[in-house]
MARNU-631455 format. One record per residue (C-alpha): residue number from 1; x negated, y negated, z negated. Coordinates in pm, whole numbers, plus 50000, padded with zeros to 5 digits. Example, Ala and Ser with C-alpha at 12.3 -4.5 7.8 and 13.67 -1.06 7.14 Angstrom:
  pos   east  north     up
    1  48770  50450  49220
    2  48633  50106  49286
This chain:
  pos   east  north     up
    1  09674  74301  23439
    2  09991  74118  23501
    3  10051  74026  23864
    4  10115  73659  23770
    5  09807  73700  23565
    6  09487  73494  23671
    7  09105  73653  23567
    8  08877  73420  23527
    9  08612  73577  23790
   10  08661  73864  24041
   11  08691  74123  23858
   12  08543  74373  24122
   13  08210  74269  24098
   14  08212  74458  23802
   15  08267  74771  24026
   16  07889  74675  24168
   17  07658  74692  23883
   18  07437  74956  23859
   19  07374  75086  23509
   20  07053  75298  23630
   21  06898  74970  23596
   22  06916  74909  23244
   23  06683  75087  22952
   24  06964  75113  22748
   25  07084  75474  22680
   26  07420  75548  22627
   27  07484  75894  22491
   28  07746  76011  22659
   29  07677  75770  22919
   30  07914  75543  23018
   31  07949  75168  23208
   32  08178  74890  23285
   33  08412  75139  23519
   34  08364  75420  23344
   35  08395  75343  22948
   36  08430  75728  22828
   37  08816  75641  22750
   38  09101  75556  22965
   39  09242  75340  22684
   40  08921  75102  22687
   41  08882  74870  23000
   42  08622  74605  23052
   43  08753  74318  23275
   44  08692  73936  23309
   45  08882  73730  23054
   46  09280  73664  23205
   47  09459  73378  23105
   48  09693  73588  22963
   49  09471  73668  22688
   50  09557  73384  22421
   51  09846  73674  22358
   52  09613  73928  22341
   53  09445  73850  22019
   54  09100  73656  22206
   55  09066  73376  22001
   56  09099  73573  21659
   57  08843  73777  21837
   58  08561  73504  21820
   59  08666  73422  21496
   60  08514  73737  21364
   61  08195  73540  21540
   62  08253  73169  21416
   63  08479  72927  21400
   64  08746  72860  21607
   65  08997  72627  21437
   66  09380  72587  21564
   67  09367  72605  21955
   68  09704  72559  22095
   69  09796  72788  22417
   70  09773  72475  22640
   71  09427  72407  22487
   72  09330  72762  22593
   73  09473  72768  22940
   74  09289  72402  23003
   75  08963  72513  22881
   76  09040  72871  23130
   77  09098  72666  23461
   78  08815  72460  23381
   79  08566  72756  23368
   80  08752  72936  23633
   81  08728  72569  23881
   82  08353  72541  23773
   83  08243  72892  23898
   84  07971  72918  23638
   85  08180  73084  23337
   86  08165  73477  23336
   87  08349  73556  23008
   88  08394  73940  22983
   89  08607  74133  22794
   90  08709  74467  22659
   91  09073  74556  22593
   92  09218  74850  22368
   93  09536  74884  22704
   94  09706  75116  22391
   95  09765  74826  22162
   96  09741  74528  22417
   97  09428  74405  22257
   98  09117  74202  22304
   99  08854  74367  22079
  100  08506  74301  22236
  101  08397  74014  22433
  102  08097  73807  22566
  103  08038  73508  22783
  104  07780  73445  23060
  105  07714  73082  23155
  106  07499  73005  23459
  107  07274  72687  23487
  108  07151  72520  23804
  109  06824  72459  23786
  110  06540  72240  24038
  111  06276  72484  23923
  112  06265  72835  24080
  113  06338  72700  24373
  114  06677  72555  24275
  115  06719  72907  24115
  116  06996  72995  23873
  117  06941  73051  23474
  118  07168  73269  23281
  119  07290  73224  22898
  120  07465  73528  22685
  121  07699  73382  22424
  122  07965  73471  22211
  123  07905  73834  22194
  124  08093  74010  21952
  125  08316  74329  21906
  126  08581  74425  21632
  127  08417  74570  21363
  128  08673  74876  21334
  129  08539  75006  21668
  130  08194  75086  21566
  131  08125  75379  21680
  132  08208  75395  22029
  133  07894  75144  22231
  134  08091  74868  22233
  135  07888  74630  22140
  136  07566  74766  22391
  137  07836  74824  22658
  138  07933  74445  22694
  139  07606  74318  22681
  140  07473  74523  22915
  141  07758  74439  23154
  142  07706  74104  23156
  143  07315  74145  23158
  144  07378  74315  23503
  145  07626  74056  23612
  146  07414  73795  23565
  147  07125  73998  23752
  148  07374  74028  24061
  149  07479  73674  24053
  150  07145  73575  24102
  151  06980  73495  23813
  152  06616  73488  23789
  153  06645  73475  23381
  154  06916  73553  23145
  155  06862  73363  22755
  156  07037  73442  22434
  157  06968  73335  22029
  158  07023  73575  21790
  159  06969  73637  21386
  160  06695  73832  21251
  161  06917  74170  21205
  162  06992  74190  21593
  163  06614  74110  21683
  164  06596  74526  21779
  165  06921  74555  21943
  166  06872  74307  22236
  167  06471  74477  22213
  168  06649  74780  22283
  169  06844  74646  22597
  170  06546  74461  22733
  171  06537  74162  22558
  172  06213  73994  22435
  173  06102  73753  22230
  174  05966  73404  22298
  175  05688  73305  22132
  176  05710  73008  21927
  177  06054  72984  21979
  178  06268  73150  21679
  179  06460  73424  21784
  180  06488  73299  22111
  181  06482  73601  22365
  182  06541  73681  22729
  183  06508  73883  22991
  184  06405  73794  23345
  185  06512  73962  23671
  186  06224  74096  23885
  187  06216  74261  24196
  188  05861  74365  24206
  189  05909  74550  23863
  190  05977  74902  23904
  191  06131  74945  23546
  192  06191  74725  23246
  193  05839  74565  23159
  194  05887  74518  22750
  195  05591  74310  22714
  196  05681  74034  22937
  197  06068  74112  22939
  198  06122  74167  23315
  199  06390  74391  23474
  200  06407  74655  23720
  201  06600  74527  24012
  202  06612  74775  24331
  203  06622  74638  24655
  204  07043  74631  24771
């Protein structure tokens, strides 16, 4: 990161999730600190990162259209001002490179005791770095980070083909609703329940 750089969250709460509390295997193992190479770093998203290649990123996802760089740095400082926008990112350092990212958005709820409701967005990771647990790696870091924050339930839609994936990081389905899944955060559960979707959370 460039010193006059700004990331859109604190990027050492990364540094504080614990991977032990995820079902997801990694073989080798690896997390958010520790990626298995020194030239692959997962950080929040900088504002620094229209340069990077971000935007043509998502477009691998979806649309995008023409976003100037003053659209992108208005749309940053309004995420980073609203303190509800956790957009992570992974970045190949050896070609200055975005090349997997995924966005967190928390909701303020009344129920749940004025609890806090998580949303995973936007995932997606360049398709010439299959191969390497990418794409479980970024989910899983932001599944954490949104366990830490203090959410009570994260929520994501998916297609049919990535139904097992998210099964195999958690995730369950709704019933009734599509491919609607989530996982919720439970501190009673003493490992990932896959019937009802809850998730081990250890007391800190």
């Amino acid at each position: 990161m460039k010193e006059d750089e700004q990331s859109l969250y604190d990027r050492n709460v990364l540094e504080k999730l614990d991977f032990c509390r995820s079902i997801a295997k990694f073989k080798p193992a690896i997390t958010a600190i520790n990626t298995g190479e020194t030239w692959i770093k997962v950080r929040p998203l900088q504002d620094g990162d229209y340069d990077r290649g971000f935007l043509k990123l998502l477009s691998q996802l979806t649309g995008v259209g023409q976003v100037s760089r003053s659209q992108f740095l208005n749309t940053f400082h309004k995420m980073k001002n609203s303190g509800d926008y956790y957009v992570t990112v992974i970045e190949d350092t050896h070609k200055n490179e975005i090349i997997g990212s995924a966005t967190l958005v928390i909701e303020h709820k009344f129920i749940h005791e004025c609890g806090l409701r998580a949303r995973l967005e936007d995932v997606v990771v360049n398709d010439t770095y299959r191969g390497k647990q990418l794409g479980k790696l970024i989910v899983v870091t932001v599944t954490l980070l949104a366990e830490h924050l203090g959410c009570y339930k994260m929520s994501l839609e998916c297609k049919d083909s990535l139904v097992k994936f998210y099964t195999s990081l958690g995730y369950v389905l709704e019933p009734g609703n599509g491919n609607s899944m989530h996982i919720r955060y439970n501190q009673s559960a003493p490992s990932v329940n896959k019937t009802n979707g809850s998730f081990p959370i250890q007391p800190s």
